[in-house]
C-alpha positions as CSV (number, residue, x, y, z in Angstrom):
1,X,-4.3,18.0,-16.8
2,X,-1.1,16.3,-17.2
3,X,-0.9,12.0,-16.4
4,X,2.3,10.8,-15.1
5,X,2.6,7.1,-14.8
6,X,5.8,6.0,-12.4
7,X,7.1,2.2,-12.5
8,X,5.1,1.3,-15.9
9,X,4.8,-1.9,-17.3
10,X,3.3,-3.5,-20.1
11,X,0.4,-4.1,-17.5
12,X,-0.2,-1.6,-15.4
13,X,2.1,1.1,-13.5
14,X,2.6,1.2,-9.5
15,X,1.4,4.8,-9.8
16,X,-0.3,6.8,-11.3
17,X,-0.5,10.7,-10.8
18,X,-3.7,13.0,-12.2
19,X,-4.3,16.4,-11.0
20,X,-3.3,16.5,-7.3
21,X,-4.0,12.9,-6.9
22,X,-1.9,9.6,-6.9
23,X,-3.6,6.1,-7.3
24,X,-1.8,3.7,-6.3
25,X,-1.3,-0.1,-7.9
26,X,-2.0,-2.9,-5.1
27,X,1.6,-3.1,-3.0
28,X,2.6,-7.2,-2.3
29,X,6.2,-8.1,-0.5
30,X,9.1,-9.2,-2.6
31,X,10.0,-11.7,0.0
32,X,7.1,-14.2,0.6
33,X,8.8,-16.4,3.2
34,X,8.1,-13.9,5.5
35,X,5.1,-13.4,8.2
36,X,2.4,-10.9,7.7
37,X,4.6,-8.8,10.0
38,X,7.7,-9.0,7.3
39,X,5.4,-8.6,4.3
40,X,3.4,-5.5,6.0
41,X,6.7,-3.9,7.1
42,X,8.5,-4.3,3.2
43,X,5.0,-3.4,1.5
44,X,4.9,0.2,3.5
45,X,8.4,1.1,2.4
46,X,7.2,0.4,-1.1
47,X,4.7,2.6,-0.8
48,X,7.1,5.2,1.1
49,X,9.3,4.8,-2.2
50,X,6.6,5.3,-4.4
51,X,4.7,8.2,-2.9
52,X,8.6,9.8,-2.6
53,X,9.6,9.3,-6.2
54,X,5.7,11.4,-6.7
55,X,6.9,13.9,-4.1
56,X,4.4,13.3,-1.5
57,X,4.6,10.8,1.6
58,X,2.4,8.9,4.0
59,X,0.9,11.9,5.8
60,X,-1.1,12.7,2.5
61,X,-2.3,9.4,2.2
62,X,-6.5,10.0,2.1
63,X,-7.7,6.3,1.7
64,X,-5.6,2.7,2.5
65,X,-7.2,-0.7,1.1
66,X,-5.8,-3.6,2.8
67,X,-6.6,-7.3,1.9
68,X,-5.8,-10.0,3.5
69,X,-5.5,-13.9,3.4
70,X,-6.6,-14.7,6.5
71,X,-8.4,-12.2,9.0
72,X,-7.1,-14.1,11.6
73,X,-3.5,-12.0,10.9
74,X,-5.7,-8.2,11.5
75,X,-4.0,-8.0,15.0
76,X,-0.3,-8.7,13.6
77,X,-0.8,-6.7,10.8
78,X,-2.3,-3.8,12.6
79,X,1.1,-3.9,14.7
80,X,3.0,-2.9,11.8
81,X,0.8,-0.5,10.4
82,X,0.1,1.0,13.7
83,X,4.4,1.7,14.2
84,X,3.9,3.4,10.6
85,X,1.2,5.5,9.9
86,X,0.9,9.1,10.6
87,X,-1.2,9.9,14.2
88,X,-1.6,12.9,13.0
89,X,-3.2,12.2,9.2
90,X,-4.4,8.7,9.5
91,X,-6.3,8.5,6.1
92,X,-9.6,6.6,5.7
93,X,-8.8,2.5,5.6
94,X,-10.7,-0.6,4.9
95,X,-9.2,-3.7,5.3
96,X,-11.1,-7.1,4.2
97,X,-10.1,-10.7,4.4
98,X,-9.9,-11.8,0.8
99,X,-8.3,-14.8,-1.2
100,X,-5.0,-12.8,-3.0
101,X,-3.6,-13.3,-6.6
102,X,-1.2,-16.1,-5.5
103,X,-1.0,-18.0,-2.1
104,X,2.0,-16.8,-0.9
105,X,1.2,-13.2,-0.2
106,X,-0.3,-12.9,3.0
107,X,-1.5,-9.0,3.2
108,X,-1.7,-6.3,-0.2
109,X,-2.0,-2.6,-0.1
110,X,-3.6,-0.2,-2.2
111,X,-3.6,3.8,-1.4
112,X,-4.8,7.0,-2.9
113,X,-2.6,10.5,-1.9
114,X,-2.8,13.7,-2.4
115,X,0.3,14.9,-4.7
């Protein structure tokens, strides 16, 4: 079966499609300054984009990891998340509190779709 990698880097790339599946690269906001809210919100329409660009979208999403800084924010995240996901096709999630790469992310998502 055929690998396609989308967004590669030297590192790592955002996603990465085998078979029927994509696995997806941990999602962080471009703008820290914002809330938990703001980076939620900009780190679901990355992973809109990304699951687009594979031609799949959020109602194939089969499992979400969420981390976040500060458990505290679960409720404020959950908001956002709530206004976004599918009803419908809500995949499997965990979500765990958990100290992030740098301090000013507050939330990072990770998820695995059907292609």
């Amino acid at each position: 079966m055929q690998i396609t990698r989308f967004q590669r880097g030297a590192r790592m790339s955002q996603l990465v499609v085998y078979g029927n599946f994509g696995f997806m690269a941990g999602q962080v906001a471009d703008d820290t300054a914002l809330d938990v809210k703001g980076q939620t919100a900009q780190i679901l329409a990355k992973i809109d984009k990304l699951l687009a660009e594979a031609g799949s979208d959020k109602t194939k999403i089969l499992s979400a990891t969420i981390w976040l800084a500060e458990y505290k924010s679960f409720g404020a995240m959950n908001e956002v998340w709530d206004a976004w996901v599918s009803k419908e096709d809500a995949p499997a999630r965990v979500c765990v509190e958990s100290k992030l790469a740098f301090p000013q992310y507050t939330v990072e998502i990770a998820v695995i779709a059907a292609v």
